[in-house]
Steps between C-alpha positions, in 0.01 A plus 500: 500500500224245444436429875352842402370783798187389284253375714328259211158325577372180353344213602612134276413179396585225288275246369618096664199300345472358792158256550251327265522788235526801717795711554622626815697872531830533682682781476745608217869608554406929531917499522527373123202742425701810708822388266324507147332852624788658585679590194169650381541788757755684355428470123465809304112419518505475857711824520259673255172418674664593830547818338196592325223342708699446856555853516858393488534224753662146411199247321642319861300780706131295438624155635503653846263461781292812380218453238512676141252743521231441218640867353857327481317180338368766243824713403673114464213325270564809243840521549642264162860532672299315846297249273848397317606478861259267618521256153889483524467409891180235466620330154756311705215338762299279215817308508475397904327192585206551549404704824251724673591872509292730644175303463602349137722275392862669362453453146106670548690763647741573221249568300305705739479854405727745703190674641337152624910377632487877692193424668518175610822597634349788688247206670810281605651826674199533692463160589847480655543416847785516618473325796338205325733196547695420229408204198634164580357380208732315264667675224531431137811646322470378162851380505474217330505657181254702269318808601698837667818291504520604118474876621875648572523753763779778447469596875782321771345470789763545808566157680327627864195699355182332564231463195205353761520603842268344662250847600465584116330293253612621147312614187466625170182429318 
């Protein structure tokens, strides 16, 4: 269920403090990110914002390659059941390492409001190139304890579904 026919957009980073006081960016783990999003798709929030902004479609429907249209943004921003929504899904992203999402760091992001998340998400959908080869770059999981580790995931994941492939980069802030 989480390998999702959501198309999710994001772009990642972690901070290595590599060099004389500077810090270098490699990318996060978007498959620990896809994980602690998932559960947040089906919550009653999720359902009711679907609902009453979405025109009925799944909270899923504007993770896919198609912008939100700036009416959507709108309806969502004054929908309360959309902006308890967005808080129950970012909450869980100030505990990541820190990483770049989206042109700001993960924890920035979870305290973005859902109109500024919604738009910067529209910018990574339009950016996407599919045939742009895909990041080598090394990945940072945060594994070894601390930071979305502490976030449980209710959703099972069959053994042969693929979080990552290689064509989509994930997102969600």
């Amino acid at each position: 269920m989480l390998a999702l026919a959501i198309k999710l957009v994001v772009i990642l980073g972690v901070l290595s403090g590599e060099g004389a006081g500077q810090s270098t960016l490699v990318e996060c783990d978007s498959g620990k990110i896809a994980l602690t999003s998932g559960p947040f798709m089906t919550t009653p929030a999720a359902d009711a914002c679907g609902a009453e902004a979405l025109g009925g479609k799944s909270i899923r429907s504007i993770f896919e390659f198609s912008v939100t249209p700036p009416d959507t943004i709108a309806t969502m921003v004054n929908t309360p059941s959309c902006q308890t929504w967005w808080s129950e899904l970012s909450a869980p992203f100030a505990l990541f390492k820190p990483c770049m999402y989206l042109g700001t760091t993960i924890q920035d992001c979870s305290k973005q409001p859902l109109q500024a998340f919604l738009e910067a998400n529209n910018k990574e959908i339009q950016s996407f190139d599919p045939n742009r080869p895909a990041d080598t770059s090394p990945v940072e999981t945060d594994d070894e304890g601390g930071g979305a580790a502490s976030v449980e995931s209710t959703t099972e994941v069959p053994p042969e579904t693929s979080l990552a492939p290689t064509s989509v980069i994930e997102t969600f802030c």
